[in-house]
C-alpha positions as CSV (number, residue, x, y, z in Angstrom):
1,X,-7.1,-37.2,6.4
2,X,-4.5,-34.7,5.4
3,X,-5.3,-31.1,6.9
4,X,-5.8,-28.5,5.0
5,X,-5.5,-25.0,6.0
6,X,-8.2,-22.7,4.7
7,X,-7.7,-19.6,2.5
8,X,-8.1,-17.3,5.7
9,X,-5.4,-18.9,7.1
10,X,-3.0,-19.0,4.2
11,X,-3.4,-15.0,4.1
12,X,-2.6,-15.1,7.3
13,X,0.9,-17.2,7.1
14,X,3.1,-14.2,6.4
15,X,2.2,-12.6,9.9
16,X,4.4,-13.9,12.5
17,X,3.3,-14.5,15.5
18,X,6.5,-14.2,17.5
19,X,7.6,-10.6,15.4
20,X,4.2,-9.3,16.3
21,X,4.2,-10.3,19.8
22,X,7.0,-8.7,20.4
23,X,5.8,-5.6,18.6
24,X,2.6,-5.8,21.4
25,X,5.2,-6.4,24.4
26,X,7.0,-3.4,23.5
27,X,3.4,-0.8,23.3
28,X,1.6,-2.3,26.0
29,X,-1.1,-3.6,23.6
30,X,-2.8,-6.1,25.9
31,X,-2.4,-4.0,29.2
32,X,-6.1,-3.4,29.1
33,X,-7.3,-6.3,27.1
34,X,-8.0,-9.9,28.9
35,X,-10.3,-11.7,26.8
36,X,-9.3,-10.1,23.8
37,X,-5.9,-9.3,23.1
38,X,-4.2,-7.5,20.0
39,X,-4.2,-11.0,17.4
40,X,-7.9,-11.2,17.9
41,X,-8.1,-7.9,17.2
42,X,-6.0,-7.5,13.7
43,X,-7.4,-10.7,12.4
44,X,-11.2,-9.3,12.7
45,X,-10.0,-6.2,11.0
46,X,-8.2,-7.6,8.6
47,X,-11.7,-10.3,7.9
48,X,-13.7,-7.0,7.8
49,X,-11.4,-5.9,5.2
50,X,-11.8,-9.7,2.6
51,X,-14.9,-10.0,3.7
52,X,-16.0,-6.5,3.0
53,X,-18.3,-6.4,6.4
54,X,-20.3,-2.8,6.2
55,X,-20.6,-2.6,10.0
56,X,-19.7,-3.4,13.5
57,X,-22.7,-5.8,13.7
58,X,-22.5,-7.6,10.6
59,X,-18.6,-7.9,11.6
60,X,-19.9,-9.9,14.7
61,X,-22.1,-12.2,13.0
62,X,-20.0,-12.9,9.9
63,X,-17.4,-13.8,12.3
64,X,-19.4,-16.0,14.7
65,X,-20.8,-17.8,12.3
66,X,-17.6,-19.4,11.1
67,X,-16.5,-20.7,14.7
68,X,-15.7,-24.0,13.9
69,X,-12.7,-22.0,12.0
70,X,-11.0,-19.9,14.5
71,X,-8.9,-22.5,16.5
72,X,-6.6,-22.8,14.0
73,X,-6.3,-19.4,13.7
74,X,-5.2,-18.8,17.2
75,X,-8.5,-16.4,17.9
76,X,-12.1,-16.9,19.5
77,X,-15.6,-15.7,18.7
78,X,-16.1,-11.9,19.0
79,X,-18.1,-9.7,20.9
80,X,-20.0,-6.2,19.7
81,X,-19.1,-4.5,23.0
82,X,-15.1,-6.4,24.1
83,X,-14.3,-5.1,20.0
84,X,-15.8,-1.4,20.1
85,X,-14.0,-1.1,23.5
86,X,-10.5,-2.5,21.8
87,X,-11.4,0.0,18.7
88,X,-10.8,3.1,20.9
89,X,-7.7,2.2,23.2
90,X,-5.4,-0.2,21.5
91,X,-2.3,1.5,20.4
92,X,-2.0,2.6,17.1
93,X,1.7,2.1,16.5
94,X,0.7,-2.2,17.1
95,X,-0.8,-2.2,13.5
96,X,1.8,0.4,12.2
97,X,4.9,-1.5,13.1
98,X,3.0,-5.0,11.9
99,X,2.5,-3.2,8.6
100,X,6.1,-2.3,8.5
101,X,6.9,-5.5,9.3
102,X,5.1,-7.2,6.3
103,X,6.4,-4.2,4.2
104,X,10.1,-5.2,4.5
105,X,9.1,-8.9,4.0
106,X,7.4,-7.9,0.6
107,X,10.1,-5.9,-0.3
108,X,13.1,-8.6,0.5
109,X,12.3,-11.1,-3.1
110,X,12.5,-7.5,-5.2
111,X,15.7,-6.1,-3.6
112,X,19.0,-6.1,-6.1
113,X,22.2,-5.2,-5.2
114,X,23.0,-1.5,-7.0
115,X,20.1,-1.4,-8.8
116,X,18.5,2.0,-8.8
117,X,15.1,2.3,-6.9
118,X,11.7,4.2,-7.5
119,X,9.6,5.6,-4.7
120,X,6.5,7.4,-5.4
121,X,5.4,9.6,-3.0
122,X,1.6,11.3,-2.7
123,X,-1.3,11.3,-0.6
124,X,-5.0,11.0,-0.8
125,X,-8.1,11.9,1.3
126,X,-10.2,9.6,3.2
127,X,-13.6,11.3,3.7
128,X,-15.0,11.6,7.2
129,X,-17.8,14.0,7.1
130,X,-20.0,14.0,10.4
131,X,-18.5,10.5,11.2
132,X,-16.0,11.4,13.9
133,X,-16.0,14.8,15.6
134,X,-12.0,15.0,15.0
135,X,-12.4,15.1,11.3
136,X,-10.8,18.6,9.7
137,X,-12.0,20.7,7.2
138,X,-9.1,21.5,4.4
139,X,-11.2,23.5,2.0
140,X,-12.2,20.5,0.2
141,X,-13.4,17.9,2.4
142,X,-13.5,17.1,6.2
143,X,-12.0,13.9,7.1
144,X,-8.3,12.3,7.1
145,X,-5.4,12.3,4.6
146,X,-2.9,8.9,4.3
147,X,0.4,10.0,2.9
148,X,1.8,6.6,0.8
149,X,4.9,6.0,-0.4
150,X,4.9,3.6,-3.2
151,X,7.2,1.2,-4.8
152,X,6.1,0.6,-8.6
153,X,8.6,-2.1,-9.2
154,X,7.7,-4.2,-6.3
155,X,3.9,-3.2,-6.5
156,X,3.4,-2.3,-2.4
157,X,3.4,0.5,-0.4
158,X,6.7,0.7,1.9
159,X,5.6,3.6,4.4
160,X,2.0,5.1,5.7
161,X,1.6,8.0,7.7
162,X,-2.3,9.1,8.6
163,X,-2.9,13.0,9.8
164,X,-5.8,15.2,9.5
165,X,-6.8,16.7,6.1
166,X,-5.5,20.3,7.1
167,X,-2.4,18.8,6.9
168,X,0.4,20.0,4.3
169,X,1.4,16.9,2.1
170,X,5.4,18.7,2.1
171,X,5.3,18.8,5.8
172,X,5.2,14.9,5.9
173,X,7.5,14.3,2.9
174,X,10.2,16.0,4.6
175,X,10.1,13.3,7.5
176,X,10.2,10.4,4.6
177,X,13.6,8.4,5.7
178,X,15.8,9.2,2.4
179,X,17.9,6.1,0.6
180,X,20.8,6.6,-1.3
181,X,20.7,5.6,-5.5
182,X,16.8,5.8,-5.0
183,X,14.3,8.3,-7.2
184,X,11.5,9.9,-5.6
185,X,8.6,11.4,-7.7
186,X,6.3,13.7,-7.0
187,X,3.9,16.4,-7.9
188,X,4.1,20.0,-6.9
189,X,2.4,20.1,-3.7
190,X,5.9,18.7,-2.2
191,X,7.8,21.6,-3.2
192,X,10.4,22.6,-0.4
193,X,14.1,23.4,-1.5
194,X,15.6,22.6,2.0
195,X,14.3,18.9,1.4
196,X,15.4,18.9,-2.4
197,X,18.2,19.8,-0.7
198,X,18.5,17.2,1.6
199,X,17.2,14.6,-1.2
200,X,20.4,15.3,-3.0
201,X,23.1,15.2,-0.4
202,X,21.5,11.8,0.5
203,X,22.6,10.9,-3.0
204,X,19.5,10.5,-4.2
205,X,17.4,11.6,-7.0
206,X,14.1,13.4,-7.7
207,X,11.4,13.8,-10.1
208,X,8.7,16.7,-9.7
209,X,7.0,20.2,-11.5
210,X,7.8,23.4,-10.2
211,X,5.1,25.8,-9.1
212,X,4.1,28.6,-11.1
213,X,5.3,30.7,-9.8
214,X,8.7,29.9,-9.7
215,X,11.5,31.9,-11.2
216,X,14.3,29.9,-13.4
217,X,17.1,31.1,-15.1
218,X,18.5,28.9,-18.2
219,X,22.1,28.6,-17.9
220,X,22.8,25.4,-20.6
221,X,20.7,23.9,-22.9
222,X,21.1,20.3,-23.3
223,X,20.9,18.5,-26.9
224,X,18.2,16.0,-27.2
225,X,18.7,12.7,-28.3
226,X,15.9,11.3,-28.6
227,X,12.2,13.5,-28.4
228,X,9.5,10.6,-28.6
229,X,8.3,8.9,-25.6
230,X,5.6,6.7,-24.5
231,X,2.5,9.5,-25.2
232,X,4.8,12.6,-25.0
233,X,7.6,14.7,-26.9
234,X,10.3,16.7,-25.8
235,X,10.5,20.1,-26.1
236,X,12.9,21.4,-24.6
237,X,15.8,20.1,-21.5
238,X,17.9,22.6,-20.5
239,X,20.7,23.3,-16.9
240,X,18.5,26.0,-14.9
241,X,19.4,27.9,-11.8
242,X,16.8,29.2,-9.2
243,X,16.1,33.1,-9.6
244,X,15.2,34.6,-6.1
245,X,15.2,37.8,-3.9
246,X,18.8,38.6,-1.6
247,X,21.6,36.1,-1.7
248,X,19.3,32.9,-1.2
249,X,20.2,29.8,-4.3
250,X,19.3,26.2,-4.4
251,X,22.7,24.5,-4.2
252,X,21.7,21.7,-6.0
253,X,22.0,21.3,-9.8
254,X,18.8,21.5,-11.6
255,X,17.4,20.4,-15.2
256,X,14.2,21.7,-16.9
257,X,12.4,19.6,-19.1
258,X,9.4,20.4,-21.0
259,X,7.3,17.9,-22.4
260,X,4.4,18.2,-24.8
261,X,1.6,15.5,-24.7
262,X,-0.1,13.5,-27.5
263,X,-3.3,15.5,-26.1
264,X,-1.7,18.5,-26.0
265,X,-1.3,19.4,-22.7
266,X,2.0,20.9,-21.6
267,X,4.2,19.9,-18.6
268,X,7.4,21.4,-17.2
269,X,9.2,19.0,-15.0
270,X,12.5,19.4,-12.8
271,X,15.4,17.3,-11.5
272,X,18.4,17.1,-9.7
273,X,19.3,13.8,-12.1
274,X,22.0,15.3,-15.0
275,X,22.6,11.5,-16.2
276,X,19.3,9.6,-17.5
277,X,18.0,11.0,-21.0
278,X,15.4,13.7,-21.2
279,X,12.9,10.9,-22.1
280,X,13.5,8.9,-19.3
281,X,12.9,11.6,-17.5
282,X,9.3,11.8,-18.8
283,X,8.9,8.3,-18.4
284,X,9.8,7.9,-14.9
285,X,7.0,11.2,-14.3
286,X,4.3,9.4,-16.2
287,X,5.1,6.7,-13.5
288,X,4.0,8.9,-10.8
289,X,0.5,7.5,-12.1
290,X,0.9,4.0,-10.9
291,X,0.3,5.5,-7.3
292,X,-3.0,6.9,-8.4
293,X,-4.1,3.7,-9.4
294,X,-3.4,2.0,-6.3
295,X,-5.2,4.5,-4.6
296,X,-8.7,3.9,-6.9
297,X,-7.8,0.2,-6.2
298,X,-7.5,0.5,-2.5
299,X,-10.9,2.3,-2.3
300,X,-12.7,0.5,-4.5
301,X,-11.7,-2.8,-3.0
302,X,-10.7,-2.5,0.5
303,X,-12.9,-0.5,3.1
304,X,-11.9,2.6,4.0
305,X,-15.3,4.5,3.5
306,X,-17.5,2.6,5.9
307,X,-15.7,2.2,9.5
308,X,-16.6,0.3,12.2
309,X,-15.8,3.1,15.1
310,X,-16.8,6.7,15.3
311,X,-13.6,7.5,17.0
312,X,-10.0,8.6,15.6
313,X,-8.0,5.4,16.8
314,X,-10.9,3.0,15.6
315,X,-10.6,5.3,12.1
316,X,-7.0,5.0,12.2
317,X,-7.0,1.0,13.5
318,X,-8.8,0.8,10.2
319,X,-7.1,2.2,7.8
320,X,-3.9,0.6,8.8
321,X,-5.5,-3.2,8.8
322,X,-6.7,-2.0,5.2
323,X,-3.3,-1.7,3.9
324,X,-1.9,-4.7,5.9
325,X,-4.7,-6.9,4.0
326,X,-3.4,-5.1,0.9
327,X,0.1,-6.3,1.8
328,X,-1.2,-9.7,2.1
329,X,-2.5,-9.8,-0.6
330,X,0.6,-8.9,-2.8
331,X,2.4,-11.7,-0.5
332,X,0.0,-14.7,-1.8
333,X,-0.3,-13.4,-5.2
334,X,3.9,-13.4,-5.4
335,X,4.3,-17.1,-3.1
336,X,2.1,-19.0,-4.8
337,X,2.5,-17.5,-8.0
338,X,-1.3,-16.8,-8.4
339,X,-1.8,-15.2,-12.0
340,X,-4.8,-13.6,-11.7
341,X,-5.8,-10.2,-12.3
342,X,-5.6,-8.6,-8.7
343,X,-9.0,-7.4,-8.9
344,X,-10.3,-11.3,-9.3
345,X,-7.9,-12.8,-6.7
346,X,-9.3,-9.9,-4.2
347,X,-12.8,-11.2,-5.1
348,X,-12.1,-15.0,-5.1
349,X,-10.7,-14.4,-1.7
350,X,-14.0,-12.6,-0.1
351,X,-16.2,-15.6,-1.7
352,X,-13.6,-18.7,-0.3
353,X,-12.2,-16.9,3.0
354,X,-13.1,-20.2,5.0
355,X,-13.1,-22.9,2.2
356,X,-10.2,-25.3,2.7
357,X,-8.2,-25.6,0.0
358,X,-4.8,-24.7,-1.4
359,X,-4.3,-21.2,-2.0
360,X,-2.9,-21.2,-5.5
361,X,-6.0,-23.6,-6.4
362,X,-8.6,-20.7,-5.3
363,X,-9.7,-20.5,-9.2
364,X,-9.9,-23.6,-9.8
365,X,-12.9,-26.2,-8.8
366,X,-12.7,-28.7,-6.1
367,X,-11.6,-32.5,-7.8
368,X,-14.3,-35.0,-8.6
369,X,-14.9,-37.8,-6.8
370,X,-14.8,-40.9,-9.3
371,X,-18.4,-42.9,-9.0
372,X,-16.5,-46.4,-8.9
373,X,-13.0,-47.2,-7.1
374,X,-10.9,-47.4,-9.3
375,X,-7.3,-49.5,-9.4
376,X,-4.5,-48.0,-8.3
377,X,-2.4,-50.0,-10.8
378,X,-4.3,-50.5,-14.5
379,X,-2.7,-54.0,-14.7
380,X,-4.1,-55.4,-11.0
381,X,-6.9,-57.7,-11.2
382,X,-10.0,-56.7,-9.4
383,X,-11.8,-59.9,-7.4
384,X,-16.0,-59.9,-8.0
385,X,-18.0,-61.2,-5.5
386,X,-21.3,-60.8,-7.3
């Protein structure tokens, strides 16, 4: 009989083994871990994740009681104690650079040669509360903050960086690695003229609103076009220059836009681009909410609210394996052309994880076995014996 892999596995194709190996070589990940070395370990995070396990000990018997599967995934049953101890001392930067890894393999297919790229950048807070003693209290809530930058074109987040809540979200933006002919869009809370700065001599591009209390000058207003966009209207887009104290200027050029929408509410935007239309300008900031919903979508179904450790790597292990299921995910969806709504593909997968079938026939039922034999060839004579 032909083998089959089951839909575990097939989630599990894009993660090579040789890559990640050598991403474990190179941080020691095994140095304290026998029985259980770092693949046993990402592959029950990332089940936890499809198989939305609420705790460490319904991890453990979810897992175990599908041990006929794990040979052909390269892993063995799973002990409470062996994982909880791996939780807290494997090295983070394992399941960073894996996720990385994956990230550049979703991003290959969607790559074009001098076409002009969108990041979105923004964070959002993962609540701790008593959970782990390291959780910090940023006036809101007391937990963790991921920072995410986002490709809307390709669908998939291309970098992660976890800190504590307290955290600026500007002080991490300004470590983002900048590519040239890309535009990056985000919301106030990154404003820092050094890295607009830096944005534009890396000939890139940037979408964002100014504080409030930031001092413009016009110097040029720009004629508009066109005024209607996709739920907004154009007010106003005019050349501004930064108004400040002493001899200090923003040596970039800047654009103000203002932008009225269909609800009424009023938003000023900003940008170093002088060549897209004031409307695409609008467009590529009403964007910026793509980002948002990935972040409702990872929440609601991946789990980063109930962990499985009380300690910051086990947090952190977490998180990371939540985003690399996300990742594969996307990968399946794109390979095998799966149509689906990503909502129901991430719910077919928790009900099938172990079912063998092909992946891109996960909606569909299993075939029918016919009552009678039937002839391969309509024309062929059957002999009766009766």
């Amino acid at each position: 009989m032909r083998f089959c892999p089951s839909i575990f596995a097939s989630l599990l194709k894009p993660l090579d083994r040789r890559s990640f190996q050598a991403i474990v070589d190179r941080h020691a990940g095994d140095a304290y871990d026998k029985s259980f070395d770092s693949w046993d370990h990402l592959v029950a995070l990332i089940f936890a994740q499809f198989s939305q396990a609420r705790s460490l000990r319904g991890l453990v018997a979810d897992w175990n009681a599908s041990a006929h599967h794990h040979y052909h995934l390269g892993t063995d049953t799973l002990a409470r104690s062996t994982f909880a101890d791996a939780n807290g001392r494997r090295p983070v930067p394992v399941f960073a650079e894996t996720f990385a890894m994956l990230s550049q393999l979703v991003d290959r297919p969607t790559r074009r040669d001098g076409a002009q790229m969108l990041r979105l950048i923004d964070s959002t807070p993962v609540p701790l509360g008593v959970l782990c003693d390291c959780a910090t209290w940023n006036g809101r809530i007391r937990g963790l903050k991921m920072h995410v930058v986002y490709d809307p074109t390709a669908d998939h987040p291309r970098l992660i960086e976890i800190t504590p809540a307290n955290v600026n979200d500007v002080s991490v933006g300004r470590d983002t690695p900048l590519e040239a002919d890309t535009t990056y869009v985000f919301d106030k809370g990154y404003c820092h003229y050094g890295w607009w700065t830096k944005i534009h001599d890396a000939g890139a591009t940037f979408v964002t609103r100014p504080k409030l209390n930031a001092r413009l000058r016009s110097r040029m207003k720009r004629p508009l076009k066109r005024t209607r966009g996709d739920g907004f209207r154009v007010v106003e887009d005019c050349e501004v220059s930064l108004v400040s104290k002493g001899d200090s200027k923003l040596p970039i050029p800047l654009r103000r836009i203002k932008i009225v929408r269909d609800n009424g509410q009023k938003i000023t935007l900003l940008t170093n681009d002088m060549n897209r239309s004031a409307v695409e300008i609008g467009a590529l900031y009403k964007a910026r909410w793509q980002i948002e919903l990935l972040f409702r979508w990872i929440k609601q179904n991946l789990d980063i609210r109930n962990f499985l450790g009380r300690n910051q790597n086990a947090i952190h292990l977490q998180i990371i394996a939540a985003m690399i299921a996300f990742l594969l995910l996307r990968l399946a969806a794109r390979l095998h052309r799966i149509s689906l709504p990503a909502i129901r593909f991430a719910e077919l997968v928790a009900a099938c994880l172990f079912v063998r079938k092909p992946l891109h026939q996960i909606h569909r039922p299993p075939p029918v076995n016919p009552s009678s034999r039937q002839p391969a060839d309509p024309n062929q004579l059957l002999f009766n014996y009766a």
